[in-house]
GUFI-130417 format. One record per residue: residue number from 1; residue in one letter; x, z, y of N, C-alpha, C in turn. Coordinates in nm, 3 decimals. Example, Ala and Ser with C-alpha at 12.3 -4.5 7.8 and 13.67 -1.06 7.14 Angstrom:
BEGIN
NODE   nr  rest      nxx      nzz      nyy     caxx     cazz     cayy      cxx      czz      cyy
NODE    1     A    1.319    0.780   -0.569    1.230    0.780   -0.450    1.320    0.780   -0.330
NODE    2     S    1.285    0.708   -0.225    1.367    0.714   -0.106    1.290    0.787    0.003
END
This chain:
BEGIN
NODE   nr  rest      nxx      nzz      nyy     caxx     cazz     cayy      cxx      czz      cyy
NODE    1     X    1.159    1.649    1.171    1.282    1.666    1.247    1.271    1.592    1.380
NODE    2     X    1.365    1.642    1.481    1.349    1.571    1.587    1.414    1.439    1.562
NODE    3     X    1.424    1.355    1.680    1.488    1.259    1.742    1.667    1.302    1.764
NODE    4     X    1.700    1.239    1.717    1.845    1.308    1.752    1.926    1.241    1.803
NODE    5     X    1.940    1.100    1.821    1.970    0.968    1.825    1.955    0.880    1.902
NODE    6     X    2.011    0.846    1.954    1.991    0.728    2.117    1.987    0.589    2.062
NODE    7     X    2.048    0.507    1.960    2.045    0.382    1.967    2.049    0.352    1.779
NODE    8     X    1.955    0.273    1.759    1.973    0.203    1.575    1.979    0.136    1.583
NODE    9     X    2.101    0.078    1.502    2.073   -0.035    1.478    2.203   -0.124    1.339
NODE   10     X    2.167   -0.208    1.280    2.248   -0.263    1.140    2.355   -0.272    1.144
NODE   11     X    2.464   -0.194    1.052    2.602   -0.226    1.070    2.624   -0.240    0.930
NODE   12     X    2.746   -0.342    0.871    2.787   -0.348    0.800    2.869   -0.252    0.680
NODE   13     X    2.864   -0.207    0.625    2.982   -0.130    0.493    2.980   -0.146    0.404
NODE   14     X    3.075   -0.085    0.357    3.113   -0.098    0.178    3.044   -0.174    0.115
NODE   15     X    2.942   -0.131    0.159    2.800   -0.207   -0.003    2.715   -0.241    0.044
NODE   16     X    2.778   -0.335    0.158    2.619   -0.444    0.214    2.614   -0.385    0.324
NODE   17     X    2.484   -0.352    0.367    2.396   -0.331    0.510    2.304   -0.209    0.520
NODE   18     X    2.403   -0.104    0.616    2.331    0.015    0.606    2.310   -0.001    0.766
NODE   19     X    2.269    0.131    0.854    2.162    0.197    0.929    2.274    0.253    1.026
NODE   20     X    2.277    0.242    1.146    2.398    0.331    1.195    2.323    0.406    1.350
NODE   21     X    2.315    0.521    1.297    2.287    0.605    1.464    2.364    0.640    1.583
NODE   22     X    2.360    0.577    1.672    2.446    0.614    1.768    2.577    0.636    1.667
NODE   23     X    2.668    0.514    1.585    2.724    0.490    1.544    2.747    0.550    1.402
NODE   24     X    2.721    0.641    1.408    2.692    0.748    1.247    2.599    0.694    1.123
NODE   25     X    2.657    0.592    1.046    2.635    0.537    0.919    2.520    0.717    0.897
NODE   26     X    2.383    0.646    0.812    2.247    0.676    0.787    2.279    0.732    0.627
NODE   27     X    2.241    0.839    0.567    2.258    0.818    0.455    2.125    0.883    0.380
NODE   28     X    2.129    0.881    0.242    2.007    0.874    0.209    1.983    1.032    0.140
NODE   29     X    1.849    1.040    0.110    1.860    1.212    0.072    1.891    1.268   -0.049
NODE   30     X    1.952    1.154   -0.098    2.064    1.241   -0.254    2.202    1.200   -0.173
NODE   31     X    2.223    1.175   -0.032    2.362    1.192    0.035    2.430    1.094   -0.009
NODE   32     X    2.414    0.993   -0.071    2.468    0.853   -0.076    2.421    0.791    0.023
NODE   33     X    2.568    0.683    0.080    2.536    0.578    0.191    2.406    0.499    0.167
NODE   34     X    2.364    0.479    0.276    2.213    0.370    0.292    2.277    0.287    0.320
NODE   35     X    2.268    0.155    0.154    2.312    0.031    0.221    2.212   -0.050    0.124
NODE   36     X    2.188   -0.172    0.179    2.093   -0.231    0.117    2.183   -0.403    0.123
NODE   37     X    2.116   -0.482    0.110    2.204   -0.593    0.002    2.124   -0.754    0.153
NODE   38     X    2.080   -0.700    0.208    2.065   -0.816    0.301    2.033   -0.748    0.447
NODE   39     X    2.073   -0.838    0.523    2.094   -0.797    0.695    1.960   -0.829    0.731
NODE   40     X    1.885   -0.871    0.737    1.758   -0.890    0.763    1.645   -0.750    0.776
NODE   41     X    1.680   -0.727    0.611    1.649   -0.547    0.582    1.665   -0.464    0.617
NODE   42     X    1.800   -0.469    0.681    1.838   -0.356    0.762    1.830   -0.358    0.893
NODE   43     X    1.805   -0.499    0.927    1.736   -0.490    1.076    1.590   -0.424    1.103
NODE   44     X    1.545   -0.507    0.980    1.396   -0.444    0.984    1.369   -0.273    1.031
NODE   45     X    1.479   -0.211    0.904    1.478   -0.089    0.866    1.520    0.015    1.002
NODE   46     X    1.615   -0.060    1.083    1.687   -0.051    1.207    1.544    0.004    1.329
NODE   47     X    1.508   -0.137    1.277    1.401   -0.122    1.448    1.306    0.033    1.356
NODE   48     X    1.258    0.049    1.253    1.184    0.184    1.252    1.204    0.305    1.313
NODE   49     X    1.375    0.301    1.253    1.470    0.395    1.351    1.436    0.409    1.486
NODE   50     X    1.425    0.302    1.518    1.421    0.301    1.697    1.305    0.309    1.735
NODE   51     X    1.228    0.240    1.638    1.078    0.279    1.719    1.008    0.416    1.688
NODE   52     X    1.087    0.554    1.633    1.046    0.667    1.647    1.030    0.756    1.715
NODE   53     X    0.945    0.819    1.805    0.950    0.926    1.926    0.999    1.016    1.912
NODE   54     X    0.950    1.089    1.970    1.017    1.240    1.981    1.069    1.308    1.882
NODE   55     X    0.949    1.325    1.724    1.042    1.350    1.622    1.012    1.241    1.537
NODE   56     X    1.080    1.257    1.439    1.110    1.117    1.293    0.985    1.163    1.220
NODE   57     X    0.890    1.024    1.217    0.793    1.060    1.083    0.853    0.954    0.988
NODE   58     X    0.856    1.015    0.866    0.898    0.911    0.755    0.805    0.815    0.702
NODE   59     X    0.637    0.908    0.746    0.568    0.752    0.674    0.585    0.632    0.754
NODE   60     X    0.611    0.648    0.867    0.661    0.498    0.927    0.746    0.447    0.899
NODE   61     X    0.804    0.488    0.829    0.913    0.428    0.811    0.928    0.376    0.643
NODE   62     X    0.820    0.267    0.601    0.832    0.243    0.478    0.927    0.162    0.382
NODE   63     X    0.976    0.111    0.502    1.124    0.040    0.428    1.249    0.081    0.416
NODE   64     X    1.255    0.180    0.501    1.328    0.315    0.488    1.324    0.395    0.361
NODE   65     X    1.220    0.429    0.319    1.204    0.512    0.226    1.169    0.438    0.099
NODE   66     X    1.162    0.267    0.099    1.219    0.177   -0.081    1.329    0.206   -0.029
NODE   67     X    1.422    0.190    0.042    1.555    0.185    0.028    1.630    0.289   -0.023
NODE   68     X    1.608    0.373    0.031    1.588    0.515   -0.032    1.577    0.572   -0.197
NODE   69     X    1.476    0.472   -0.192    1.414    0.505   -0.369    1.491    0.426   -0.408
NODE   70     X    1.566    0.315   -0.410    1.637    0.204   -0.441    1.762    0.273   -0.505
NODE   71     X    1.857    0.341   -0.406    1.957    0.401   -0.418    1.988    0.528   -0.490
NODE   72     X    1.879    0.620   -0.467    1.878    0.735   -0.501    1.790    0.766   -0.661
NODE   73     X    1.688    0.709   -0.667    1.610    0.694   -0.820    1.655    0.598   -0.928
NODE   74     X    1.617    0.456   -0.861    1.657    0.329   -0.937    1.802    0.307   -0.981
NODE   75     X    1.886    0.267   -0.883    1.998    0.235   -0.931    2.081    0.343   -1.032
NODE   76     X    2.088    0.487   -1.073    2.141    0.506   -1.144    2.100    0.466   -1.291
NODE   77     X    1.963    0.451   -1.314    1.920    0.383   -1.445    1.798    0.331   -1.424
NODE   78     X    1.857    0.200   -1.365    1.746    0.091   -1.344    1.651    0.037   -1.471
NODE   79     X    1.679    0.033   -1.581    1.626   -0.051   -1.710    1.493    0.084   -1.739
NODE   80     X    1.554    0.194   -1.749    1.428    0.284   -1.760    1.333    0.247   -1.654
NODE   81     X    1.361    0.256   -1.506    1.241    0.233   -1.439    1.187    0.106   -1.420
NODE   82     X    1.274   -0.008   -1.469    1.197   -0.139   -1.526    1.114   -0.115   -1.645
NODE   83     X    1.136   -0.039   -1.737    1.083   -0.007   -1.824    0.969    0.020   -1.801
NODE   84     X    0.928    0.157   -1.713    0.786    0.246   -1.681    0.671    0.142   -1.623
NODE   85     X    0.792    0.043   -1.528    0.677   -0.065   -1.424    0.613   -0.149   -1.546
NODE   86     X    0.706   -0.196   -1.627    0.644   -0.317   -1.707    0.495   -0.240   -1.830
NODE   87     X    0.514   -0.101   -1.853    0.402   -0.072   -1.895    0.255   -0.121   -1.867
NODE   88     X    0.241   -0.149   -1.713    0.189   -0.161   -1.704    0.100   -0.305   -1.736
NODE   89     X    0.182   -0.402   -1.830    0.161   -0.533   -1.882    0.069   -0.503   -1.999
NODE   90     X    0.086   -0.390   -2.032   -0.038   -0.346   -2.165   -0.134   -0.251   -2.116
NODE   91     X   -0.133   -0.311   -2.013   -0.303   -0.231   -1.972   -0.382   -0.304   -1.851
NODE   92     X   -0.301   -0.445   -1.845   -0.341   -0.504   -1.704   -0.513   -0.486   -1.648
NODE   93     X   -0.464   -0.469   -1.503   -0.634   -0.509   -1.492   -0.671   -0.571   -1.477
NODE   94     X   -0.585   -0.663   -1.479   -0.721   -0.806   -1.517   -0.771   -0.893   -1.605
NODE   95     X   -0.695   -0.783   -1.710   -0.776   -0.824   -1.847   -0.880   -0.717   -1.921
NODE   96     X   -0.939   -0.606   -1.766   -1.094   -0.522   -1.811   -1.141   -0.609   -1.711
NODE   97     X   -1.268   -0.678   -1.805   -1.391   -0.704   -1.711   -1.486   -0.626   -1.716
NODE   98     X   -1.586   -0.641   -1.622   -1.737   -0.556   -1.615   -1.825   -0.623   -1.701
NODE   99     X   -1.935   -0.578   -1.751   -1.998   -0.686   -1.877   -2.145   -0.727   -1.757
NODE  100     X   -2.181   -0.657   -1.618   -2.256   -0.654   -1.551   -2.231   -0.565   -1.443
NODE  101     X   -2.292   -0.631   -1.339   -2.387   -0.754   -1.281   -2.317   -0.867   -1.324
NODE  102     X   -2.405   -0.950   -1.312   -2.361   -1.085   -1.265   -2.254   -1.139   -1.182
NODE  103     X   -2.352   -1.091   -1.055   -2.261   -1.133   -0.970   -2.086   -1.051   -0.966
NODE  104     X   -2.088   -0.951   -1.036   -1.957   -0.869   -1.038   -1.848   -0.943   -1.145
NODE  105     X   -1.923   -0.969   -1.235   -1.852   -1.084   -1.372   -1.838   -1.212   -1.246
NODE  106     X   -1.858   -1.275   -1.210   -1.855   -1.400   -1.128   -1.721   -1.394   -1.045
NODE  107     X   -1.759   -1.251   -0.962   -1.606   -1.238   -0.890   -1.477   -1.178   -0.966
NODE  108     X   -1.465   -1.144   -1.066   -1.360   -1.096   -1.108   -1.306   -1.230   -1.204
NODE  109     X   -1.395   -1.303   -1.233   -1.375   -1.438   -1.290   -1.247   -1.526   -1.177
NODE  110     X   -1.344   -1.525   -1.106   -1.292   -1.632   -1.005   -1.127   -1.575   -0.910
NODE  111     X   -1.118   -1.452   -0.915   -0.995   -1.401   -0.849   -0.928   -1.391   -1.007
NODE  112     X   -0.937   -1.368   -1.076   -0.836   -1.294   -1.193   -0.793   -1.384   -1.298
NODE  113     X   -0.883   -1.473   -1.286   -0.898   -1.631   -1.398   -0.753   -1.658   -1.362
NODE  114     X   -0.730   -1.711   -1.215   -0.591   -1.802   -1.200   -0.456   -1.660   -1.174
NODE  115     X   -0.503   -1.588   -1.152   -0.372   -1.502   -1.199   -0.301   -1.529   -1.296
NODE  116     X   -0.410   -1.477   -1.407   -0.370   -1.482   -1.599   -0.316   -1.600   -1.571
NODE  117     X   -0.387   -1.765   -1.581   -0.349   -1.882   -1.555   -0.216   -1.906   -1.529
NODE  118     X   -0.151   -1.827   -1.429   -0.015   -1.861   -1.378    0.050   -1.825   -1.466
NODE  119     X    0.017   -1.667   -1.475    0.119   -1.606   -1.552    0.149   -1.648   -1.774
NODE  120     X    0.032   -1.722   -1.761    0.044   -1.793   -1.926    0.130   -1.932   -1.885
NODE  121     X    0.135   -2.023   -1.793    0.228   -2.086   -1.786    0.326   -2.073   -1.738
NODE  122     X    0.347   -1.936   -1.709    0.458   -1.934   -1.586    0.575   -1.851   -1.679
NODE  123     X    0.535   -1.797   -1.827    0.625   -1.721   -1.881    0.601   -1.825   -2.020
NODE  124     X    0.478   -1.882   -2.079    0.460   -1.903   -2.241    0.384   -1.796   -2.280
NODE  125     X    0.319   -1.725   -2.230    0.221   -1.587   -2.307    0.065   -1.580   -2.307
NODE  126     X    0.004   -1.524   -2.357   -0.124   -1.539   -2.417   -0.161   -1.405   -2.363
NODE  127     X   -0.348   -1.410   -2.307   -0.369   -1.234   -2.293   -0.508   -1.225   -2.354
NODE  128     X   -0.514   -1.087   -2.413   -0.618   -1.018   -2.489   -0.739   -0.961   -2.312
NODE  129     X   -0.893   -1.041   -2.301   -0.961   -0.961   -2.206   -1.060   -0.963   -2.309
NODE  130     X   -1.119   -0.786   -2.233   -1.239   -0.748   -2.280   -1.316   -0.676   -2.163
NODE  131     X   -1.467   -0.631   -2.221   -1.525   -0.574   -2.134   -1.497   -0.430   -2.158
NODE  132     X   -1.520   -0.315   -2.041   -1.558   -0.204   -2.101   -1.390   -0.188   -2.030
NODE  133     X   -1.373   -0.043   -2.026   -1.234    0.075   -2.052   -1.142    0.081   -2.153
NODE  134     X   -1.264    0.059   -2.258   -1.165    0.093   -2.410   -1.021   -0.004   -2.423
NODE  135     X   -0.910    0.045   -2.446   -0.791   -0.009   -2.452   -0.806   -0.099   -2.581
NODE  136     X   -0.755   -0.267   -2.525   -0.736   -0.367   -2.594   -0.571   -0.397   -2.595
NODE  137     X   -0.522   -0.405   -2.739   -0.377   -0.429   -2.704   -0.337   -0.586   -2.672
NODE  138     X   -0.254   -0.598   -2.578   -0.196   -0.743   -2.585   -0.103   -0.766   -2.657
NODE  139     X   -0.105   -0.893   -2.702   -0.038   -0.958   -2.819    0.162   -0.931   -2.735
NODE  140     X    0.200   -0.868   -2.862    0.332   -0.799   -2.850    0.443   -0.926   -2.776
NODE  141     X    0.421   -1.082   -2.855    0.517   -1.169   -2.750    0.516   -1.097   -2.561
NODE  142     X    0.340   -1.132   -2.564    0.314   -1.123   -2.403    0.395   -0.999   -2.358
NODE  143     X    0.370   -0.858   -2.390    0.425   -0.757   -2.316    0.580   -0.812   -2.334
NODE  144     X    0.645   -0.854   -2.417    0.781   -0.782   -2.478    0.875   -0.936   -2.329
NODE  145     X    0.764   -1.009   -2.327    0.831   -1.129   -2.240    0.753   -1.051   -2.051
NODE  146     X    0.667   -1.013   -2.067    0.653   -0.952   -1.894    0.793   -0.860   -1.905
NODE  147     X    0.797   -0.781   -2.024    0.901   -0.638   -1.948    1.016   -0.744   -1.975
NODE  148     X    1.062   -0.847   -2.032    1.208   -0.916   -1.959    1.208   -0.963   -1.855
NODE  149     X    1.117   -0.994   -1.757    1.094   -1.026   -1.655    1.088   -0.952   -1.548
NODE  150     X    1.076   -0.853   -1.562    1.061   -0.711   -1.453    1.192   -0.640   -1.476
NODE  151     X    1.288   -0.670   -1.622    1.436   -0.612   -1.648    1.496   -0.681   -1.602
NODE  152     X    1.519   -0.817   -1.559    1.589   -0.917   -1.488    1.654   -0.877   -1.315
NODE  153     X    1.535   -0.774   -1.267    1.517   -0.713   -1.151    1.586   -0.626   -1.130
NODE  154     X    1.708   -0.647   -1.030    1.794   -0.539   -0.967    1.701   -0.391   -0.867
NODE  155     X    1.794   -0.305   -0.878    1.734   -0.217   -0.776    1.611   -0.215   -0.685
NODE  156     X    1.647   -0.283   -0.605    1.579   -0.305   -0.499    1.514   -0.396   -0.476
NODE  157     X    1.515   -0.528   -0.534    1.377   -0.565   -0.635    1.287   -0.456   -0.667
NODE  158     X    1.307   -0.428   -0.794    1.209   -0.308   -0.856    1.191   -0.202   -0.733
NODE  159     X    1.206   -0.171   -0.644    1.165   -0.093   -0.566    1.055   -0.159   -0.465
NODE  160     X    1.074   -0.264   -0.436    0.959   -0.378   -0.354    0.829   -0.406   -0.478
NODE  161     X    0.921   -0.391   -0.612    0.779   -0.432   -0.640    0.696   -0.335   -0.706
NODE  162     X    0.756   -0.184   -0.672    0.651   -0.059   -0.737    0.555   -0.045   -0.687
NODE  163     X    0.560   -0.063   -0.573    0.425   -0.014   -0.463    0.300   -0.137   -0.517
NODE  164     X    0.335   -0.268   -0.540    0.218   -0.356   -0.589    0.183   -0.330   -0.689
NODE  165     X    0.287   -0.293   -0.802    0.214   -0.281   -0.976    0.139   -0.142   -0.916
NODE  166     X    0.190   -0.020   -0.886    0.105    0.091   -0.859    0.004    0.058   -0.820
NODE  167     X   -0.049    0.064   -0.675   -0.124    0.017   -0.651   -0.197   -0.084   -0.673
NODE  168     X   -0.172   -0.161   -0.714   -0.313   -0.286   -0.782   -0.331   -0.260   -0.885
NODE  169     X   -0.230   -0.175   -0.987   -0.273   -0.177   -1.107   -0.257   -0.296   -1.231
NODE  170     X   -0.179   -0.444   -1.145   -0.208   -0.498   -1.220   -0.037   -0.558   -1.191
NODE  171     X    0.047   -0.578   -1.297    0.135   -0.642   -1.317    0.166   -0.789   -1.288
NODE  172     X    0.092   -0.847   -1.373    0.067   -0.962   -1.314    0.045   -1.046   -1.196
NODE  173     X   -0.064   -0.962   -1.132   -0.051   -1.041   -0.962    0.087   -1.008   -0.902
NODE  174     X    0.151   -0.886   -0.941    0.281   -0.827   -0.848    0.326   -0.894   -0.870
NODE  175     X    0.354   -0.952   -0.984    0.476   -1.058   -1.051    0.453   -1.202   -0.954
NODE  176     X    0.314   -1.228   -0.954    0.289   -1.350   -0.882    0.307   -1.329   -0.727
NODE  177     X    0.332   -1.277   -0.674    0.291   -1.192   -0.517    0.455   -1.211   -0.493
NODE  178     X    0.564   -1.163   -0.628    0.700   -1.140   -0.594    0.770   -1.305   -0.632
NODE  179     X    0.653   -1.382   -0.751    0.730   -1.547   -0.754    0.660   -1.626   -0.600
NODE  180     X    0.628   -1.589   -0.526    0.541   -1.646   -0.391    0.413   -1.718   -0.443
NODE  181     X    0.382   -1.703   -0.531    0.247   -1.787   -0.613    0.117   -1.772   -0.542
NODE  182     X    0.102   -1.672   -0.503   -0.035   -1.577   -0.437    0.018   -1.577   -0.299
NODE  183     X   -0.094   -1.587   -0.199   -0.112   -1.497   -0.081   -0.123   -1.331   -0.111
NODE  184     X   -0.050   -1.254   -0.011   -0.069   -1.163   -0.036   -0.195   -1.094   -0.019
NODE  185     X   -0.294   -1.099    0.079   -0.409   -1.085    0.140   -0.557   -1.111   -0.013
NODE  186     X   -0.501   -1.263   -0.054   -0.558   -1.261   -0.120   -0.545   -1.173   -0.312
NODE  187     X   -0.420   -1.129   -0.286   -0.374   -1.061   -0.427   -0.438   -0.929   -0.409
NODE  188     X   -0.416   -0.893   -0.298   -0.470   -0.785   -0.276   -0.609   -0.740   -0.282
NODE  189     X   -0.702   -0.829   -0.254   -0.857   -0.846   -0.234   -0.850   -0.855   -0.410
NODE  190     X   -0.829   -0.929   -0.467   -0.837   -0.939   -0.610   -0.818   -0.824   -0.646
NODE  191     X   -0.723   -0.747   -0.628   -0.706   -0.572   -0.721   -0.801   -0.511   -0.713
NODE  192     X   -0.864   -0.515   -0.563   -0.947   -0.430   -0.464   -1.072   -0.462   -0.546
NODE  193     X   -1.140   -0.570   -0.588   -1.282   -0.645   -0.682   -1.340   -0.445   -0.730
NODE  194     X   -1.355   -0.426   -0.775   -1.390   -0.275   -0.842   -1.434   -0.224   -0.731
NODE  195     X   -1.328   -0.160   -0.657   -1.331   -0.076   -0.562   -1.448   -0.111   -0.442
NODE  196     X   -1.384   -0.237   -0.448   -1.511   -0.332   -0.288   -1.627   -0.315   -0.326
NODE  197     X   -1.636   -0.341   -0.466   -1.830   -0.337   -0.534   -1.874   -0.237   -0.534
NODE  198     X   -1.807   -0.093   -0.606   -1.895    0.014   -0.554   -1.878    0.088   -0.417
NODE  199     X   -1.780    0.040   -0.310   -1.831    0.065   -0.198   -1.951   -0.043   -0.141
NODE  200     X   -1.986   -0.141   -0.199   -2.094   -0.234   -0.109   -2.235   -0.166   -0.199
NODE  201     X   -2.218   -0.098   -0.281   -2.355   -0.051   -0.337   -2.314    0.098   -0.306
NODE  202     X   -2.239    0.146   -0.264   -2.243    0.324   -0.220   -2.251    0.367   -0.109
NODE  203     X   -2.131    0.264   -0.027   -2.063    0.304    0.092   -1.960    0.366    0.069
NODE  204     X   -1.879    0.356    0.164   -1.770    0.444    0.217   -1.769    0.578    0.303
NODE  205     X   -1.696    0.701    0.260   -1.649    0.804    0.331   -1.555    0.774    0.406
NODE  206     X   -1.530    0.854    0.483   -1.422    0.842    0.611   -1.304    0.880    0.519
NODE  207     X   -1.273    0.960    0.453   -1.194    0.989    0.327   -1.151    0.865    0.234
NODE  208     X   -1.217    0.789    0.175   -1.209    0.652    0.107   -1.135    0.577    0.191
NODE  209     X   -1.196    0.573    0.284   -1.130    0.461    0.405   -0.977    0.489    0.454
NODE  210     X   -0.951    0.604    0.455   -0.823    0.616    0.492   -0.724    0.643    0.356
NODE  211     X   -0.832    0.637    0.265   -0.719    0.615    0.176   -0.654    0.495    0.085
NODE  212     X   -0.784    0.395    0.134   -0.753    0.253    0.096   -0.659    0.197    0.236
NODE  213     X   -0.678    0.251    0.337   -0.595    0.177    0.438   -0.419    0.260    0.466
NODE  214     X   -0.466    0.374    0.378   -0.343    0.425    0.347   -0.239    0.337    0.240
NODE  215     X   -0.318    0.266    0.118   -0.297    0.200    0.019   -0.224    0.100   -0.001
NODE  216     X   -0.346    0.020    0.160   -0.300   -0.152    0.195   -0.163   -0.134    0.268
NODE  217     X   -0.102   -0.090    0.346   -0.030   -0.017    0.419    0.092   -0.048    0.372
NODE  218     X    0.130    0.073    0.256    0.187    0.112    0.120    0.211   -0.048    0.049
NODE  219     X    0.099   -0.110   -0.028    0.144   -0.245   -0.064    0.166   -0.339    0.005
NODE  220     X    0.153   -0.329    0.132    0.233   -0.453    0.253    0.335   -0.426    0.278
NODE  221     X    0.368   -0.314    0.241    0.547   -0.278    0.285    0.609   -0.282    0.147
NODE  222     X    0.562   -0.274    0.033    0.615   -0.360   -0.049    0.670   -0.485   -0.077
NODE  223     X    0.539   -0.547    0.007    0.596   -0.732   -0.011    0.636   -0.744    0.107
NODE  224     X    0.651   -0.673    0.230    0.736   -0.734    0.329    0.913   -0.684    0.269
NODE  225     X    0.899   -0.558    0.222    1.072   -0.538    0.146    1.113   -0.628    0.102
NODE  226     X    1.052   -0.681   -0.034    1.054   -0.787   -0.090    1.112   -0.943   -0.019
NODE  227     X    1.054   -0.966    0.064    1.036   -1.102    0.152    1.201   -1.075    0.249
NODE  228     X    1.242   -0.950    0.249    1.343   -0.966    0.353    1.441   -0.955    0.286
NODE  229     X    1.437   -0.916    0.139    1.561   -0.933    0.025    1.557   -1.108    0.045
NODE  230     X    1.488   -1.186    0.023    1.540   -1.279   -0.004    1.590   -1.311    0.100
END
C-alpha cells in the first residue's frame, strides 16, 4: 500500500498506547485498536510509521507487527499460546549434543553449560542431555515448572518472546535473554553453534545468508519489543 499519511506519531487511548496517523488512531488487521501497554513502544512503533517511503513495507516494521500478533492472536486465548511456546521445554536444544568433533562438543559445552546452569537455579529443575536427535524426555517437574513460567506472561510478553523460542529453538536461553541473564549477541551465537559449524566446514550460499540475517533481524526485534515493555 502506499503512504497515505503525513505525520506518526504515539497517542494515548482507551487501552494504553496506540499509533495515530495524521491523527487517525492505527488499528490492527482483525480491526481492533492498536494499543500496546507502554509509551516507549509506541514511540518506537511510531518512528517505523514515519520512517516509511513511498509505500508501507511491513517487514520493517517489526514491532508493529508483535503488536499486532499481541492483540489480534494472543490476547483472545493467551494460556493456549503460552502453552504451544512452552513445548518447546521438552525438546530444548541445548540438551542435544553432538557426540563429535571435538572441538564441536567443546563449544556447545561452553555456551549451553551456563544456560541449563541458570535455568536449574533460577526455577529448582533438573535437565535430561543426550547425544544424537533421538528424543530424550525431561523429567516432568522441569517442563511442568518452565510452562508456569512462560503462563505467568501476558500478551505481549509472549509475543516478544516467540520470535526467540522460534528461532533459537531453545526455551531456555529465551527465558534467560527475557530475565536479562544473557547478552543478547551472545544468546544468539549459542543457538547459532550447529548452524556456524556446518557453515565453517561447507560454506555459505547467498540463500543461507539471507536467511540467517533474515533470522537475526526477526530475533532482535523480539528482544528489543521486549526491552521497551519494561
Amino acid at each position: 500500500m502506499k503512504r497515505f499519511y503525513d505525520e506518526a506519531k504515539a497517542a494515548r487511548n482507551d487501552a494504553g498506547w496506540g499509533i495515530a496517523l495524521d491523527g487517525k488512531p492505527v488499528m490492527t488487521p482483525g480491526r481492533a485498536p492498536l494499543a500496546v501497554p507502554a509509551q516507549k513502544l509506541a514511540d518506537a512503533m511510531a518512528a517505523e510509521w514515519a520512517g516509511q517511503e513511498e509505500k508501507i513495507d511491513p517487514l520493517s516494521m517489526p514491532l508493529t507487527g508483535l503488536a499486532n500478533a499481541a492483540v489480534d492472536r494472543i490476547a483472545p486465548d493467551p494460556q493456549s499460546f503460552a502453552a504451544e511456546l512452552a513445548k518447546y521445554g521438552e525438546t530444548d536444544l541445548l540438551c542435544y549434543r553432538a557426540e563429535s568433533p571435538v572441538e564441536l562438543v567443546a563449544r556447545q559445552a561452553k555456551a549451553w553449560d551456563p544456560l541449563l546452569d541458570w535455568a536449574s537455579e533460577q526455577y529448582g529443575v533438573t535437565f535430561e542431555t543426550t547425544t544424537g536427535i533421538v528424543h530424550r524426555p525431561q523429567p516432568e517437574p522441569t517442563v511442568a515448572r518452565l510452562g508456569e513460567e512462560v503462563a505467568r506472561l501476558g500478551p505481549f510478553h509472549l509475543a516478544g518472546l516467540s520470535p526467540l523460542v522460534r528461532i533459537g529453538g531453545s526455551l531456555v536461553a529465551a527465558l534467560g535473554l527475557a530475565e536479562r541473564a544473557f547478552d543478547e549477541d551472545a544468546a544468539w551465537a549459542a543457538t547459532r553453534i550447529d548452524e556456524d559449524w556446518q557453515s565453517e566446514q561447507w560454506g555459505d550460499d547467498e540463500e543461507a545468508i539471507e536467511a540467517r540475517d533474515a533470522k537475526r533481524r526477526e530475533f532482535g526485534a523480539g528482544m528489543r519489543f521486549l526491552r521497551l515493555l519494561d
